[in-house]
C-alpha positions, 0 to 999 in steps of 0.5 A, spaced: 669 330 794 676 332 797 681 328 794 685 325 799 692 328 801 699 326 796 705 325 801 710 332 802 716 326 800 716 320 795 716 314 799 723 311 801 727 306 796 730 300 799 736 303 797 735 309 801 733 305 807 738 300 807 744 305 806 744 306 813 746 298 814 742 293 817 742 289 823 741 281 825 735 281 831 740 281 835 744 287 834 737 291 833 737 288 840 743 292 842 742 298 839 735 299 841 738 297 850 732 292 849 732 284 850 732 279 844 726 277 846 722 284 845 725 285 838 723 277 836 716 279 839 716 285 835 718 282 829 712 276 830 706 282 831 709 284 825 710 291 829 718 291 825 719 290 818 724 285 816 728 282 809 732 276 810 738 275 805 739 268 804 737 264 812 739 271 815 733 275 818 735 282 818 732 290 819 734 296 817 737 300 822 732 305 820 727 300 822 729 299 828 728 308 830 722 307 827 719 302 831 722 304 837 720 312 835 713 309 836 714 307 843 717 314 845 710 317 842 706 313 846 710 314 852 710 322 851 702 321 850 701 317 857 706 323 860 700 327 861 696 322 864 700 320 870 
């Protein structure tokens, strides 16, 4: 039975993700070129990982590339069906 593959890098701490700072929805809003509401419906479908320091939500900005790296492979992918 084969063992199942061990990742190349460890896994990130938060410290890691977090050193390239946070956004508010909204700012995730701006730095994406996307609408308050897209980012809100993406944060409901639980498609962006979110923390909240006190009443604050907020997502790291290497969230917010992750997430929108996901929508530039699946539009890479659809290229080739048009």
């Amino acid at each position: 039975m084969a063992r199942p593959a061990t990742p190349m890098f460890p896994e990130p701490t938060a410290e890691e993700i977090c050193s390239e700072g946070a956004l508010s929805p909204d700012g995730a809003a701006e730095f994406t070129s996307l609408s308050c509401t897209a980012i809100d419906r993406a944060i409901a479908r639980g498609e962006i990982e979110i923390f909240r320091y006190g009443r604050r939500v907020l997502i790291a900005k290497r969230e917010a590339v992750r997430w929108l790296a996901t929508y530039l492979e699946a539009s890479r992918q659809n290229a080739g069906r048009i």
